[in-house]
N, C-alpha and C positions, 0 to 999 in steps of 0.2 A: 687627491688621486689624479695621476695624469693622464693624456686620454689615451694611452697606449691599453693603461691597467685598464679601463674602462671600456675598452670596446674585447677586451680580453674575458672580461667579466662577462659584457652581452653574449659572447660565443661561447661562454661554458654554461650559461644561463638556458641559451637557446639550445645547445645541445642535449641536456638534462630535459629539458620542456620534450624535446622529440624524441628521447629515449626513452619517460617515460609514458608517451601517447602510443608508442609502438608497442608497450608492455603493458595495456592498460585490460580487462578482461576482456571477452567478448560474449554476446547473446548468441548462444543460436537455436533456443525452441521454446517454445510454452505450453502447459499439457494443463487439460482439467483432469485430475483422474478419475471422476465422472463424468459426459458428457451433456450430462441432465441430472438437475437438481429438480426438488423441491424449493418453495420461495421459503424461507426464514431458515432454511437447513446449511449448513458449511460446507460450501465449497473446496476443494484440497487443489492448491495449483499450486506444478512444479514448474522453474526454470532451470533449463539448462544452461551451457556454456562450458568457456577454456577461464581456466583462472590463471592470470600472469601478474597481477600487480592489483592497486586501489583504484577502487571506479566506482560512480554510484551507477546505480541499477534503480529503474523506474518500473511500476508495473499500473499500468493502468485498467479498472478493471470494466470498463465499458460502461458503466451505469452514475460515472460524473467521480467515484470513490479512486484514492492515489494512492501507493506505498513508494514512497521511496528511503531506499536504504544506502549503505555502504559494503562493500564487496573490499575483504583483502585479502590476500592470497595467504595460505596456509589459517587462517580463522575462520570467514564471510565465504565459503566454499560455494562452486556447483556442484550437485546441482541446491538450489534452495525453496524450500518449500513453504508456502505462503495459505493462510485459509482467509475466506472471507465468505461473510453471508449477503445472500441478495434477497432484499427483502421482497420484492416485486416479479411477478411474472414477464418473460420475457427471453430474447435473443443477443446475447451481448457478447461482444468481441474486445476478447483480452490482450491486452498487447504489453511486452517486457522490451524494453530499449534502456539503450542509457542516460540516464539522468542526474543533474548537478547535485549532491550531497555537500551542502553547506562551499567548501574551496575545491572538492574535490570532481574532476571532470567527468564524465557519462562515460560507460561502458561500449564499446562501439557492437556492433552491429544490433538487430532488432527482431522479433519473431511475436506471429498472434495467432490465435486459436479461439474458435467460439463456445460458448455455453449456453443450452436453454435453459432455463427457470420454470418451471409449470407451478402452477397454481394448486395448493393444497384442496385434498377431496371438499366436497361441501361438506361441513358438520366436522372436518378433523378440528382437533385442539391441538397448538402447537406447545411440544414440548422443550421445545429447544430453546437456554438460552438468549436473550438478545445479544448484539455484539454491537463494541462498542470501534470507534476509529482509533487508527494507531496514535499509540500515546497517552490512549485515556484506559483507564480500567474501569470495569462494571463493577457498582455495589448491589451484591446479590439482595443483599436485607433492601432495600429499595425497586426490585421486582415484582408484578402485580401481577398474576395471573390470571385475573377479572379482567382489569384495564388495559394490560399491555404495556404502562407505563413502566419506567426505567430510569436509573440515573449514572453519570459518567466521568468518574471522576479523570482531570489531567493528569499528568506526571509531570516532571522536573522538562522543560523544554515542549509540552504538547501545542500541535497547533489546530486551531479551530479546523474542521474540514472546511471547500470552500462552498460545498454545496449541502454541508448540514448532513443530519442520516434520516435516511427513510423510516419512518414510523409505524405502528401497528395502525389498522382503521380505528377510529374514536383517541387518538391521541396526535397528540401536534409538538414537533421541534422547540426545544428549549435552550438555552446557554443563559450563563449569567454573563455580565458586563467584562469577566476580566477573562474566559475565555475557559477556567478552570471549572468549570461545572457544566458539560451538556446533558440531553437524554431526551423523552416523551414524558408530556404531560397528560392527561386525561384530560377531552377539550368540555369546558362546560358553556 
């Protein structure tokens, strides 16, 4: 290749790279669509935005927990709708930006919005559920309604969270070695 073709190639290269960072989606809200939860109950958050092309989309939910996805136009639509439980009492601030999915670059612009968590009454029993981090699924037959304890199976591609999941009191953080099995154990 001579260096005509070569710098010819850079400039169709670079122009692709810029056309599509100009087309790539954009954030522009984030909504709990309650603004107050209970702790171990689901949360329902939407993201808005313009959808023009592939971008990842990061949502962080304030409490250490990540989702990041991929967004393409006419599939991966805004707005999208996201649940997540918090297990903990509290004031946490949600924020959707964009973020790298695997090759693919961040979604530009960015938006946050808060959520309290309160503390379930004394003496309720919670019915809801545990939840598990993206990636892994819950096996129900492995829920304990005495202990709290839980288990979580991977899927094809899961990644450990980096900060583990919040637990019920009297149970403690578990994974096995290769990353495919998290959950709570009952602590003795």
């Amino acid at each position: 290749m001579n260096t005509k073709n070569i710098r010819l190639s850079l400039a169709c290269a670079v122009a692709l790279l810029a056309a599509g960072v100009a087309h790539a989606g954009k954030v522009s809200a984030v909504r709990a669509d309650t603004p107050s939860i209970v702790a171990g109950t689901q949360a329902k958050i939407t993201v808005d935005g313009d959808d023009e092309a592939i971008c990842g989309l990061r949502l962080e939910y304030g409490n250490g927990d990540v989702d990041v996805t991929k967004m393409s136009a006419g599939r991966d639509m805004f707005p999208r709708v996201f649940v997540h439980t918090y297990a903990q009492p509290g004031t946490f601030t949600i924020v959707a930006k964009g973020g790298r999915d695997g090759n693919t670059l961040g979604c530009s612009g960015n938006a946050s919005t808060t959520i309290t968590v309160v503390a379930p009454p004394p003496g309720a029993i919670s019915t809801a559920w545990p939840s598990c981090p993206d990636g892994y699924k819950l096996d129900r037959r492995s829920v304990s309604k005495r202990s709290g304890a839980f288990n979580c199976t991977g899927m094809k591609g899961a990644q450990l969270p980096p900060s583990g999941i919040a637990c019920p009191a009297g149970t403690a953080y578990f994974t096995n070695t290769r990353g495919t099995l998290l959950g709570c154990k009952p602590q003795r």
